[in-house]
C-alpha positions as CSV (number, residue, x, y, z in Angstrom):
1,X,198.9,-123.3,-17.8
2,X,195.7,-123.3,-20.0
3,X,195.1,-126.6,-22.1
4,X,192.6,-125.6,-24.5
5,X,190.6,-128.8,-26.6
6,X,189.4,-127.7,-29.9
7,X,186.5,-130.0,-31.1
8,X,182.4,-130.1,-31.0
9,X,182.4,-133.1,-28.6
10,X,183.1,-136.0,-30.8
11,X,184.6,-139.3,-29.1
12,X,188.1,-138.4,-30.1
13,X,187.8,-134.7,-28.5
14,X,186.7,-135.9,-25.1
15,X,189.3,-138.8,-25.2
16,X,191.7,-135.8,-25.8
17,X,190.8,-134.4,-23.3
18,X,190.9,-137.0,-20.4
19,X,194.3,-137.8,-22.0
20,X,195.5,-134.0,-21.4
21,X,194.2,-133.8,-17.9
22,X,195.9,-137.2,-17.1
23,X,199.2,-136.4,-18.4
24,X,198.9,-132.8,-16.5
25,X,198.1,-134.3,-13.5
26,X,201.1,-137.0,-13.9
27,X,203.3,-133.9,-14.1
28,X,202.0,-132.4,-11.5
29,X,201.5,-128.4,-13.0
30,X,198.9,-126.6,-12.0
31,X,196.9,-126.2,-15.4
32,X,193.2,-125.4,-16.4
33,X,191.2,-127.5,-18.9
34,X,188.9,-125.0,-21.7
35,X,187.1,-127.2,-24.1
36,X,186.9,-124.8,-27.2
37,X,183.6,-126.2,-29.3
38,X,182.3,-123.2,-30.8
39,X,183.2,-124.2,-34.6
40,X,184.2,-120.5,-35.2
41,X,186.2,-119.7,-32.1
42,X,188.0,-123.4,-33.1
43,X,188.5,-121.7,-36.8
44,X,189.8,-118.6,-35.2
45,X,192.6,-120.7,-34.1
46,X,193.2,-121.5,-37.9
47,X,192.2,-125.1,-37.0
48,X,190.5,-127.2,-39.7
49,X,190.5,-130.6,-38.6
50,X,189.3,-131.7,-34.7
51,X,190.4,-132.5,-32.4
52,X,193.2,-130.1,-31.8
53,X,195.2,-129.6,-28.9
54,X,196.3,-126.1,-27.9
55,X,198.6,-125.2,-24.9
56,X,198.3,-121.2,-23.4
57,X,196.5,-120.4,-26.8
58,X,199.1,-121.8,-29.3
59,X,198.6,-124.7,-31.2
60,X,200.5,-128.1,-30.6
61,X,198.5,-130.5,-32.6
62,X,195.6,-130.6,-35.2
63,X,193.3,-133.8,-36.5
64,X,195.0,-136.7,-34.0
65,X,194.4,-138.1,-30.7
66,X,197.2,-137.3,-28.8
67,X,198.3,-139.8,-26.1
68,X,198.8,-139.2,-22.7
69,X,202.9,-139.3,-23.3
70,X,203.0,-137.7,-26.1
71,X,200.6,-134.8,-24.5
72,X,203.3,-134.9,-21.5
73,X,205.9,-133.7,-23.8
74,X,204.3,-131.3,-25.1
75,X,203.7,-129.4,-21.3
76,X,206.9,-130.0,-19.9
77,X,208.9,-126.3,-19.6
């Protein structure tokens, strides 16, 4: 699984980050962690607001920090 963290490195986008690798790690899946800052590559994802949260390239959440939980639900099969 490929967790993918849109954002150019503000607080929020490396909170979303540790958050995402927590909850993956609290589940137990074997996933890998791509921090996306490049503002165009984020904008080829038709993001607009950071951070943004995308799992195996699709997009799951734009312009909040996620929690851990609520990250958790979004991996689960």
């Amino acid at each position: 699984m490929k967790i993918q963290i849109l954002g150019t490195g503000c607080p929020k986008c490396k909170q979303l980050a540790e958050n995402a690798e927590a909850a993956a790690k609290e589940l137990g899946i074997q996933y890998e962690i791509e921090k996306v800052t490049d503002i165009n590559k984020i904008m080829e994802f038709g993001v607009m607001m950071t951070p943004a949260l995308a799992i195996d390239g699709t997009v799951k959440s734009v312009g909040k920090l996620l929690a851990k939980d609520e990250i958790k639900k979004l991996l689960k099969p």
